[in-house]
C-alpha positions as CSV (number, residue, x, y, z in Angstrom):
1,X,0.0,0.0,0.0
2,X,1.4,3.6,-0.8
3,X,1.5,6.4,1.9
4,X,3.1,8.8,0.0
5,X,1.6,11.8,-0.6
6,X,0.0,12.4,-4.4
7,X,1.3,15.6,-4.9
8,X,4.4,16.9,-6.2
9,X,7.1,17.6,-3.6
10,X,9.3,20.8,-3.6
11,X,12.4,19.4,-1.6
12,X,13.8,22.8,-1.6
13,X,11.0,24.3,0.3
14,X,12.6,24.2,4.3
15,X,9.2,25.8,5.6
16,X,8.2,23.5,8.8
17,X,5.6,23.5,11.5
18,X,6.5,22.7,14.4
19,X,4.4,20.0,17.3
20,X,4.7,20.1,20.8
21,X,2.1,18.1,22.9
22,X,2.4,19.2,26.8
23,X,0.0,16.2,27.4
24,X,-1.6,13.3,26.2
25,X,1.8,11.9,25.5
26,X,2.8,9.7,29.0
27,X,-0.2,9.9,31.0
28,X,-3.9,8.9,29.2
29,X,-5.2,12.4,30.3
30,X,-4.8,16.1,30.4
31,X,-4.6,16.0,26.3
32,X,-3.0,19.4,24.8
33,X,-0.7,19.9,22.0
34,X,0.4,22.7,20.1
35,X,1.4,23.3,16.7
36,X,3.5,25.8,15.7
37,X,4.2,27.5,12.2
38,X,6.6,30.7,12.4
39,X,4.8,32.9,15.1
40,X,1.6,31.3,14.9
41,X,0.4,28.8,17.6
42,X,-2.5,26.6,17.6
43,X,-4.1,24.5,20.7
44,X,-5.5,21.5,20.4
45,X,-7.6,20.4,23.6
46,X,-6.9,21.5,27.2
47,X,-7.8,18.8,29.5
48,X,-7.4,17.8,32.8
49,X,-6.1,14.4,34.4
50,X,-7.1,13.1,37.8
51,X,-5.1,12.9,40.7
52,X,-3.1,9.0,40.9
53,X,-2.6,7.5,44.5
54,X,-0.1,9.2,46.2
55,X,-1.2,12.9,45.0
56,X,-2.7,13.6,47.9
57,X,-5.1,16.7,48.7
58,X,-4.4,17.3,44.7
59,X,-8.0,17.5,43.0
60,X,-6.6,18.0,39.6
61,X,-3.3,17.2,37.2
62,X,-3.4,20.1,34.3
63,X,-1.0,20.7,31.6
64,X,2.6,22.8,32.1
65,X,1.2,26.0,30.3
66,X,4.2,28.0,31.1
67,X,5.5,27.6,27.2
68,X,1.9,29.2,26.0
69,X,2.3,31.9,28.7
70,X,6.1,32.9,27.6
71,X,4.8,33.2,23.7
72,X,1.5,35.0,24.6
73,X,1.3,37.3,21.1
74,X,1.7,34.3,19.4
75,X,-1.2,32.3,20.6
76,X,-4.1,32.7,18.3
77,X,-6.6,30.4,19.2
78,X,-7.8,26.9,20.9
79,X,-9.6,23.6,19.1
80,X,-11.7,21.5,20.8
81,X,-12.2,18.1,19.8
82,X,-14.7,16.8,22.2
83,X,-16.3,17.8,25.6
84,X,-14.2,15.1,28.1
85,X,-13.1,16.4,31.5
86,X,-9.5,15.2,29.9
87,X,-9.8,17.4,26.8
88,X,-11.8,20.5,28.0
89,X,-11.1,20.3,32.2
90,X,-8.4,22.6,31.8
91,X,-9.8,25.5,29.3
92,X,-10.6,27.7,32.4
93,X,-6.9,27.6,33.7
94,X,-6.0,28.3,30.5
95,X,-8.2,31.3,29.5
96,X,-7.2,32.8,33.1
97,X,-4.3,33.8,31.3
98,X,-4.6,33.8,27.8
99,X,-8.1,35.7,26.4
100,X,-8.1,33.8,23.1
101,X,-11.1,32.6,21.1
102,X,-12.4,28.9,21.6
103,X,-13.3,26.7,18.7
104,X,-16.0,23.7,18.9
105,X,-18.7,21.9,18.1
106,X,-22.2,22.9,19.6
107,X,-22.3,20.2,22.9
108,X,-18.4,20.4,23.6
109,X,-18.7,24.5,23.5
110,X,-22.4,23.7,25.9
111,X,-20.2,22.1,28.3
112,X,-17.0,24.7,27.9
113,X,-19.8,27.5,28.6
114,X,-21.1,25.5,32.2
115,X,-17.1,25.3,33.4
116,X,-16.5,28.7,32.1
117,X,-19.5,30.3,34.2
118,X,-18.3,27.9,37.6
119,X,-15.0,29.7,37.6
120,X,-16.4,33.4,36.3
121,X,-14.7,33.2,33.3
122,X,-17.3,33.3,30.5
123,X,-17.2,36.7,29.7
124,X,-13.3,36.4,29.0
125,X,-13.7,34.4,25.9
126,X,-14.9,34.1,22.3
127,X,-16.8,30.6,21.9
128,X,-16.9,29.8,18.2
129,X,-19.7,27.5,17.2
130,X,-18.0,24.9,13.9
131,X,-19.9,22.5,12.5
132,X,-18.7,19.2,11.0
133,X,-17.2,20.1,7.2
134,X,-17.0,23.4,7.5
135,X,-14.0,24.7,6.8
136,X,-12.5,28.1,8.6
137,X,-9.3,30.1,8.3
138,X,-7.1,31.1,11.4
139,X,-4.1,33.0,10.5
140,X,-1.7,30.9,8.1
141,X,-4.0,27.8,9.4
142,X,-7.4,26.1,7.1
143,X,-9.4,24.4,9.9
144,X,-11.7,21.5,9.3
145,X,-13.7,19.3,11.9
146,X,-14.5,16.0,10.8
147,X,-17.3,14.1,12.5
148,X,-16.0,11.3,14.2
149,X,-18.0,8.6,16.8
150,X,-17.1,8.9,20.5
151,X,-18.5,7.9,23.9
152,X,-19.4,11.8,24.0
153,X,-21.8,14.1,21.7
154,X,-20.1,16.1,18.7
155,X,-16.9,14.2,18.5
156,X,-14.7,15.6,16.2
157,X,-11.4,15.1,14.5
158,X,-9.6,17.9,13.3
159,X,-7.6,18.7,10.1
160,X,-4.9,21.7,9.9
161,X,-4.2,22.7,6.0
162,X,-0.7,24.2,6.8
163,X,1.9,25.2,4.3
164,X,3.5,22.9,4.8
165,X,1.3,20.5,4.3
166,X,-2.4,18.7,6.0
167,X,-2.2,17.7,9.4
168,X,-5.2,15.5,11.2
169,X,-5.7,15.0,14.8
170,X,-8.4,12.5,15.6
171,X,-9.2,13.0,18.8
172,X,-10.3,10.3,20.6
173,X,-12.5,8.0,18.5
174,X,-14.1,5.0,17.7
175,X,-15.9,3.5,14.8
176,X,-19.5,2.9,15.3
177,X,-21.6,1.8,12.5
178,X,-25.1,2.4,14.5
179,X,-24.9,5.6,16.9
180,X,-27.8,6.3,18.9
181,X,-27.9,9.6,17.5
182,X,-27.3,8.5,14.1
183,X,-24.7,11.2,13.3
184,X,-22.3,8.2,11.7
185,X,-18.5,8.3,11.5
186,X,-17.0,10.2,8.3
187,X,-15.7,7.7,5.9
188,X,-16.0,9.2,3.2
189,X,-14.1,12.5,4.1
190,X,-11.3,10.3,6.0
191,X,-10.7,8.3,2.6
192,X,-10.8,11.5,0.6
193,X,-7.6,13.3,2.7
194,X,-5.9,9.8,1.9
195,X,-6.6,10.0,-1.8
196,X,-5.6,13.7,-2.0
197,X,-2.3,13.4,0.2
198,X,-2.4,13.8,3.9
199,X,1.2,15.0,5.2
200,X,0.8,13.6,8.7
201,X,-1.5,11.3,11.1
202,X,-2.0,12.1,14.7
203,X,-3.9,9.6,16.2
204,X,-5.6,7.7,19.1
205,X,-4.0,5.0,21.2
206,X,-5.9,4.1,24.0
207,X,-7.2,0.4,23.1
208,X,-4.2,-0.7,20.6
209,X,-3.5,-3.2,22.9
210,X,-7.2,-5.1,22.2
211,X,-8.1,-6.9,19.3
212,X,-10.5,-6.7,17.0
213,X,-13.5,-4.5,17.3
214,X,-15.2,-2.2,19.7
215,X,-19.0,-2.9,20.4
216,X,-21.6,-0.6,19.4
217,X,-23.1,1.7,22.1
218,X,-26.6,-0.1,21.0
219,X,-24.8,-3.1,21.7
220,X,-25.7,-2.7,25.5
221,X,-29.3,-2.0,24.6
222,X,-30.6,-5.4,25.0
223,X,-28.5,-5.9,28.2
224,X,-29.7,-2.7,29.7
225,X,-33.6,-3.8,28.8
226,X,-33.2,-7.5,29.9
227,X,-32.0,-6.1,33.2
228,X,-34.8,-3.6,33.8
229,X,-37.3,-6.1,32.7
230,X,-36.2,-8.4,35.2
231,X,-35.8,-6.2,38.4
232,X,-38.8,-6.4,40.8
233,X,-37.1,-3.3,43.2
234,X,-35.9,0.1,42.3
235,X,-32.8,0.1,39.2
236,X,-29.8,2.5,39.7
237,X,-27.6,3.0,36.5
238,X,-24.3,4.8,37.4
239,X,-22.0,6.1,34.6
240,X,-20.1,9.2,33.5
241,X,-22.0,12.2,33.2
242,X,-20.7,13.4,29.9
243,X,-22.0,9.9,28.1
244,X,-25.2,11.4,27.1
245,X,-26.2,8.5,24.4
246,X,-25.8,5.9,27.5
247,X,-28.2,8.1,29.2
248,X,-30.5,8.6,26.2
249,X,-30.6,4.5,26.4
250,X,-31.9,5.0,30.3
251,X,-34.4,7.3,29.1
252,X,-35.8,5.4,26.4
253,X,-36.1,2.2,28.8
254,X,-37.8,4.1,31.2
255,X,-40.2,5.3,29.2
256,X,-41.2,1.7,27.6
257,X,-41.1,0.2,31.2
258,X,-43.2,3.3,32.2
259,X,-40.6,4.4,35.0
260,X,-39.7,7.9,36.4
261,X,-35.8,9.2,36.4
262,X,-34.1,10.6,39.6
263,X,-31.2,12.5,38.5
264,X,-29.1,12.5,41.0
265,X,-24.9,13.6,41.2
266,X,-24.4,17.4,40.5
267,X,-22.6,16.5,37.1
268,X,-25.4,14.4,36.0
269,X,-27.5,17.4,36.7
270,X,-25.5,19.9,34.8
271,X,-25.1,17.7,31.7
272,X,-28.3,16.6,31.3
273,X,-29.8,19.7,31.4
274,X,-27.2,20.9,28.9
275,X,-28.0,18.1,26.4
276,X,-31.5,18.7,26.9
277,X,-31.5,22.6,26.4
278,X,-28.7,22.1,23.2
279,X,-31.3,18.9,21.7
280,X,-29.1,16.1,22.3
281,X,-31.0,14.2,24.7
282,X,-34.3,13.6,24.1
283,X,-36.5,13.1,27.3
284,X,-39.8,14.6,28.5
285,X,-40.1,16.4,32.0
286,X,-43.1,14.2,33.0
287,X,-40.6,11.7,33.2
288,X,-38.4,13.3,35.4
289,X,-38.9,12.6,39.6
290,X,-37.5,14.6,41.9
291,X,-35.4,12.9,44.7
292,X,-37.5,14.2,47.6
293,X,-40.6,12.9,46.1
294,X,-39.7,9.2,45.7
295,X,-41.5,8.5,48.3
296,X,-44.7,8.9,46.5
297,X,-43.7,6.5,43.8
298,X,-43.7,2.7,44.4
299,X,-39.5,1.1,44.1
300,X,-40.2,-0.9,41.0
301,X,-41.3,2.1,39.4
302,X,-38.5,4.3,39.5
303,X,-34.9,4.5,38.1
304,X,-32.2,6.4,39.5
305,X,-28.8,7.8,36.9
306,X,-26.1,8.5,39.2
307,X,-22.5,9.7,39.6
308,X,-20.2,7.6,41.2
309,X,-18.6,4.5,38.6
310,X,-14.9,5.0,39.9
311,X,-15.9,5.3,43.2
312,X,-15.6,9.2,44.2
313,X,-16.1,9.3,47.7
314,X,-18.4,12.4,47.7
315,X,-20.1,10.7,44.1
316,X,-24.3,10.2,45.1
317,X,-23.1,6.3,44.1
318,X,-20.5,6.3,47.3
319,X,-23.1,8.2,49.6
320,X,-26.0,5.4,48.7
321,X,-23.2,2.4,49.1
322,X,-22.2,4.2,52.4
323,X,-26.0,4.5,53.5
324,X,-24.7,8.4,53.5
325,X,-27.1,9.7,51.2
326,X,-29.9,12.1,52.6
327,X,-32.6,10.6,50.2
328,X,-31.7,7.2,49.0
329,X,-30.7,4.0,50.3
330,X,-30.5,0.2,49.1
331,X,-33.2,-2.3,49.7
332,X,-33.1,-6.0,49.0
333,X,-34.1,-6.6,45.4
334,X,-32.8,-3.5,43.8
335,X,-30.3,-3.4,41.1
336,X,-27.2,-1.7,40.6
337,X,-25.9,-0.9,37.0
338,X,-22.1,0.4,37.2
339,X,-22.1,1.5,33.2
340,X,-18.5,2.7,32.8
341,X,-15.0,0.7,32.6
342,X,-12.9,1.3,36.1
343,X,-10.0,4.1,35.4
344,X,-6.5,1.9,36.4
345,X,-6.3,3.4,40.0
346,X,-9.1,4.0,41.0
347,X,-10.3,-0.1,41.5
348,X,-9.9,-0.3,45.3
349,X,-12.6,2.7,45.6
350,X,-14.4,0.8,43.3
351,X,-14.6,-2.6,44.8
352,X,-15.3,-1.1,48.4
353,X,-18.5,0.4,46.6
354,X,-19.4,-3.3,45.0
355,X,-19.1,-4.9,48.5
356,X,-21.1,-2.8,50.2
357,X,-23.7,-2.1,47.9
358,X,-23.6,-6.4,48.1
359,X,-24.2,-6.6,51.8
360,X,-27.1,-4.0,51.4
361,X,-28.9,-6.4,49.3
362,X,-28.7,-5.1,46.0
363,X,-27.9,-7.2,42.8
364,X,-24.5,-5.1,41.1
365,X,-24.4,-5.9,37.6
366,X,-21.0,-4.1,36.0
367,X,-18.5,-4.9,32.9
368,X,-16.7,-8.0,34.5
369,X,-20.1,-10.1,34.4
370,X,-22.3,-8.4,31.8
371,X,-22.2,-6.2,28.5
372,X,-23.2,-3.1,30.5
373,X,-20.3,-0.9,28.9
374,X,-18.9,-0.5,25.8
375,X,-15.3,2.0,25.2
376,X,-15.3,4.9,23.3
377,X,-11.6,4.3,22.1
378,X,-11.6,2.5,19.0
379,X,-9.6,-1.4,19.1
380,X,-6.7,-2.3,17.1
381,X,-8.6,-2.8,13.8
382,X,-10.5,0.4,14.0
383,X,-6.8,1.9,14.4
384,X,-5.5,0.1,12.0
385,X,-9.1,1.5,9.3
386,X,-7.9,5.4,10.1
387,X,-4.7,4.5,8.8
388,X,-5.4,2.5,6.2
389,X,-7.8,5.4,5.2
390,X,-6.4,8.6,5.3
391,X,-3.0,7.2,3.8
392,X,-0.2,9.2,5.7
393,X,3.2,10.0,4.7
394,X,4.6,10.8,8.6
395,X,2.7,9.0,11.6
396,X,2.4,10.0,15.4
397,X,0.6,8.0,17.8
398,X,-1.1,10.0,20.8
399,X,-3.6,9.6,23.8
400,X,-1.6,7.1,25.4
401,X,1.1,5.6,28.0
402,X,4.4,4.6,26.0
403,X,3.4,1.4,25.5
404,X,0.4,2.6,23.7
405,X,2.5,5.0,21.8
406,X,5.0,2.3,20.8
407,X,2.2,-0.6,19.9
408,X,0.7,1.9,17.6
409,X,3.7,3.0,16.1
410,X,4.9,-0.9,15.5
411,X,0.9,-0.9,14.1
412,X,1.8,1.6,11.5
413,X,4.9,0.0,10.9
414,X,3.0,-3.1,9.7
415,X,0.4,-1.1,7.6
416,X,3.5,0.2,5.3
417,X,4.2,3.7,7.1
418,X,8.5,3.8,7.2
419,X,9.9,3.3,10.8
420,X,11.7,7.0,10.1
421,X,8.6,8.2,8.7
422,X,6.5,7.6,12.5
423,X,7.7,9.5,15.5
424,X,6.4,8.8,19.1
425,X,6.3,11.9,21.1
426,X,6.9,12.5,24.9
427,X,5.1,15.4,26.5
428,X,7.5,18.6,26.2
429,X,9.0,17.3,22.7
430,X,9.4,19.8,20.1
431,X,8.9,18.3,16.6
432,X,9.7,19.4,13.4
433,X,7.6,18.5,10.1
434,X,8.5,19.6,6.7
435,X,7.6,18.2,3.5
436,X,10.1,15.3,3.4
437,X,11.6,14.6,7.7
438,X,9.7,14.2,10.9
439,X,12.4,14.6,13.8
440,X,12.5,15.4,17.2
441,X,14.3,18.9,17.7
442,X,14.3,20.0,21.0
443,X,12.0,20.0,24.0
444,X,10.4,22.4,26.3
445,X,9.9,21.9,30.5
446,X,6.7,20.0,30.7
447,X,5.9,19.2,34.5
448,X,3.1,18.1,35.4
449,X,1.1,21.3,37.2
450,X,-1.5,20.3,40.8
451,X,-4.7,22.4,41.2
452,X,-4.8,21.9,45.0
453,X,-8.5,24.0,46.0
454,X,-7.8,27.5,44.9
455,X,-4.0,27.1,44.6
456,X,-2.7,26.2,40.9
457,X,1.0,25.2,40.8
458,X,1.7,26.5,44.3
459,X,2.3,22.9,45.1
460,X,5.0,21.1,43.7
461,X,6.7,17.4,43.5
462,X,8.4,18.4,47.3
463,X,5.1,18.8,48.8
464,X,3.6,15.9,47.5
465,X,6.6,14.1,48.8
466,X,6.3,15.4,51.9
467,X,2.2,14.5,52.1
468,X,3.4,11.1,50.9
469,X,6.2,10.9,53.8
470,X,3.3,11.8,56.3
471,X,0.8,9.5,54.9
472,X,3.5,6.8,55.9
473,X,5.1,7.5,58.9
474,X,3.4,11.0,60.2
475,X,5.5,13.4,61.6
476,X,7.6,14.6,64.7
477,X,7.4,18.3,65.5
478,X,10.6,19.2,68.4
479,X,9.6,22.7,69.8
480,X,12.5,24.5,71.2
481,X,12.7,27.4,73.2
482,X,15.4,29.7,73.9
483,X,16.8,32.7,75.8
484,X,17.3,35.3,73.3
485,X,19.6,33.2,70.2
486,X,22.7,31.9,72.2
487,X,21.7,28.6,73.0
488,X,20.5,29.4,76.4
489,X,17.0,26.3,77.0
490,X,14.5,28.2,78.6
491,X,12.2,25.1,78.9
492,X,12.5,21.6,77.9
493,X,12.2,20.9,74.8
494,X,8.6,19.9,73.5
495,X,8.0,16.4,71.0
496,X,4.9,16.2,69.3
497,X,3.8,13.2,67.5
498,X,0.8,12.5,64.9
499,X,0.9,9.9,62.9
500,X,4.1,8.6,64.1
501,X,3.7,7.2,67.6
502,X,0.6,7.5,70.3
503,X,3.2,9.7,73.1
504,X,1.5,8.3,76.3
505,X,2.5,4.6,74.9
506,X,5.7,5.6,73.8
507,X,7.0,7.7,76.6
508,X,10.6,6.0,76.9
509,X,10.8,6.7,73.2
510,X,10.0,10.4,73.6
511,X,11.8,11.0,76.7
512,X,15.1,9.8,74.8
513,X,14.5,11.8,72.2
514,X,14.4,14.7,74.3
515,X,17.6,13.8,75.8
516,X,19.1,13.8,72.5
517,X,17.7,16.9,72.1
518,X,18.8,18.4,75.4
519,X,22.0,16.9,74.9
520,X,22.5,18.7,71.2
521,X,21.6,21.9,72.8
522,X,24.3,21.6,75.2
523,X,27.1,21.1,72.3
524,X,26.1,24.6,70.7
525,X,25.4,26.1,74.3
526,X,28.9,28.2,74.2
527,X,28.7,29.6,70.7
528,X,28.2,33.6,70.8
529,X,25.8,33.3,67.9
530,X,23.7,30.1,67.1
531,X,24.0,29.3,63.8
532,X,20.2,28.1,63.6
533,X,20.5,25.8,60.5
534,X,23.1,24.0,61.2
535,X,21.3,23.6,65.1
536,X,18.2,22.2,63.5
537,X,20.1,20.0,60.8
538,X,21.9,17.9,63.6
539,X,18.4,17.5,65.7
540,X,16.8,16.0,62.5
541,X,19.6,14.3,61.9
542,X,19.9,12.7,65.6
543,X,16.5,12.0,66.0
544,X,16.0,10.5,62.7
545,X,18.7,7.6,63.1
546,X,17.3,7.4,66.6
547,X,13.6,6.7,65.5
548,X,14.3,4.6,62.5
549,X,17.2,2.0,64.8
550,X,14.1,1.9,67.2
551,X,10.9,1.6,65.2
552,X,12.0,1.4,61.6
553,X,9.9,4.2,60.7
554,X,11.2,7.6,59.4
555,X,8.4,10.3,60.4
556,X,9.1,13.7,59.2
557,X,10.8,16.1,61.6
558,X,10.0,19.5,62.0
559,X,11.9,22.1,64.1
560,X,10.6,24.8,65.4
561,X,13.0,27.4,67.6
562,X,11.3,30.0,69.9
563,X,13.5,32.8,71.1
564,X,12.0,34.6,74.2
């Protein structure tokens, strides 16, 4: 098979564009990449990734934006591809900075809007309403969004006409024949760009690892309605809140099984009523109950959507399996429908929710026993069609760990793209495309940047260290005080433990380590001056051999010094 490009090559011209993904390219979340020509930059996505075990108090991962921020003036715009937390989470800490217009199809711009408002940013911006196939201009840039299939509304790849040469990102896709919305995957266009010479492929990796094919979302229809004709008590469908076409199936069940809907998880809320307002969900408000009134309704005649499939611990999900929840609670006979594929990480949350929702008395169906989810993320075949379709000269696998990156590249390999011809990027890589190389030029700091509550980058890898050192072994906090700052004790010295060791069990322990301590401030007692660091160095020092040849533990140790 050919992947050359059909037109004529001027290997004289040395005009590049240049690609720089800050996410997306280690991690499978906060997606954003830029691109690059002369002084012209273009964003593609901004999304968020959430926290791993071990981040802890960190509510969000975003993307290092410092890059963006140093090159403001040249920043002329962002793309959207779809409305996932892990492609749009981030716009807001984005647009904080950089006032730039927004670019996206009708839903994903519904959803930008509701995160916009939450953080009093949607007067800042431009949104741009694009439909699928039609093209626009930005600067040196001809934009097209192609209509792809997704586990979200208004998926869209997008295509770059540089001058260089065309560029397609797909987003994150997969290829589904039967969409409950009917808006179908763009063959035809994807097939044209390969017929007419498509410079380079950027594309998803998530599922490269699994063969063949991804189900259709209808494909859990019949599941879905064999389950709710079966249950005598109330039904409880958790999934995620943006996967408005698995809610759409919820709907449609309840209607034929003449149920009412509780909506319950503030998400859920805010996206349904979104869909709703924007015509992507189609629902009437007689079939909506509130929460308050179910108990007017008898159990087998109602049907909760809920929050809560990775096991959140303030998701409505959590609350009901912690009997928590103001309104709700399990009784025997009802059913439990987790409807989303666990997030690696998060199974322990997961699995407490399972067993307890068990021991209420409620049957929990979820995707290890029944078809009650299907991925979004196209398998290896459906990779494999996009490539085979669109035909590129250079190939870059995205959306992925390395392993994804590298089994997709190996993928393209074996479809007839050249092994120099496919370059796997690393987040912070600067790569250079011209008409005839692909190579890896340079790269930019790319760390990864906490939102902890207000505070965004305030906390770094040493605090996080330092949460994960107290998670372990807690901490020791030695309060000294002194007569003015030459050494002179005024009292003895005070230990504080949390975390660490209970003192009123351990007061041998503690009372030696205040005779270390006593005993350190005797060495330094004669010095004119007291060289403070180098005084609260050797007690941490002391103390820390001391605690770990006792206890094997290694709290952190804090040093305070009071002059008086």
């Amino acid at each position: 098979m050919n992947y050359n490009n059909k037109k004529k090559i001027n290997k004289s011209s040395q005009e590049s564009i240049k690609i720089i993904p800050l996410g997306g390219c280690r991690d499978i979340g906060k997606n954003c990449t830029l691109f690059q020509y002369k002084d012209e930059i273009i964003i593609i996505d901004c999304g968020v990734m959430f926290p791993e075990s071990g981040m802890y108090g960190i509510d969000l991962v975003i993307p290092d934006m410092s890059y963006l921020f140093k090159n403001l003036d040249k920043v002329k715009a962002l793309l959207l591809t779809h409305g996932h937390e892990d492609h749009i989470g981030a716009v807001p800490y984005l647009i904080r900075v950089l006032n730039i217009p927004v670019y996206g199809t009708k839903f994903t711009l519904g959803l930008v809007k509701n995160r916009l408002a939450e953080h009093g940013l949607l007067e800042m911006t431009e949104l741009n309403e694009v439909k699928h196939r039609e093209p626009f201009k930005l600067g040196s840039f001809n934009i097209e969004l192609i209509r792809t299939t997704h586990s979200i509304a208004d998926s869209a790849a997008i295509l770059m006409e540089t001058p260089v040469g065309k560029v397609l990102h797909t987003g994150d896709f997969k290829i589904d024949h039967t969409p409950i919305d009917d808006n179908r995957f763009d063959f035809y266009r994807f097939a044209e760009l390969g017929e007419n010479g498509l410079l380079t492929l950027m594309s998803d990796s998530t599922n490269i690892e699994k063969d063949g094919y991804t189900l259709p979302e209808k494909g859990i229809y019949h599941t879905l309605r064999e389950t709710f004709r079966k249950t005598k008590g109330r039904i409880f469908v958790a999934t995620f809140a943006s996967n408005i076409h698995r809610i759409q199936i919820v709907f449609d069940l309840a209607k034929e099984f003449n149920k009412k809907v509780v909506i319950s998880g503030r998400s859920m809320e805010s996206n349904i009523e979104i869909a709703g307002e924007l015509g992507y969900l189609n629902f009437s408000k007689d079939q909506v109950l509130q929460v308050e009134d179910l108990k007017d309704v008898p159990r087998n005649k109602t049907i909760m959507i809920t929050t809560g499939t990775q096991g959140e611990p303030m998701s409505a999900l959590s609350l009901i399996a912690h009997e928590k929840h103001k309104w709700l609670m399990i009784d025997e006979g009802d059913t439990v429908i987790i409807s989303a594929s666990v997030i690696p990480g998060n199974e322990r949350g997961v699995s407490k929710i399972v067993n307890n929702l068990l021991k209420a008395g409620a049957h929990v169906i979820y995707e290890a026993f029944e078809d009650v989810h299907v991925s979004g993320h196209g398998y290896r075949e459906e990779l494999k069609m996009m490539i085979s379709l669109t035909k590129p000269k250079f190939f870059i696998p995205i959306h992925g760990e390395y392993r994804n990156l590298k089994a997709h590249a190996k993928v393209a390999n074996d479809l007839g793209v050249p092994e120099n011809r496919i370059q796997i990027m690393q987040d912070g890589d600067i790569i250079e495309i011209t008409q005839t190389s692909i190579q890896k030029v340079g790269s930019i700091d790319c760390q990864q940047v906490f939102v902890d509550g207000k505070g965004v980058g305030d906390v770094g890898q040493k605090v996080i260290q330092d949460r994960q050192a107290l998670s372990e072994d807690g901490i020791v906090v030695v309060i000294v005080s002194m007569q003015g700052s030459n050494g002179q004790l005024k009292y003895k010295p005070e230990i504080i433990s949390r975390g660490f060791v209970y003192i009123k069990e351990a007061s041998l322990l503690i009372d030696k380590a205040q005779e270390i301590v006593l005993k350190i401030t005797e060495e330094y007692k004669s010095e004119t001056e007291l060289d403070f660091a180098a005084f609260k160095n050797k007690i941490k020092t002391k103390l820390r051999n001391y605690f770990y040849n006792e206890t094997k533990r290694k709290p952190m140790i804090v040093v305070r010094i009071i002059e008086k």
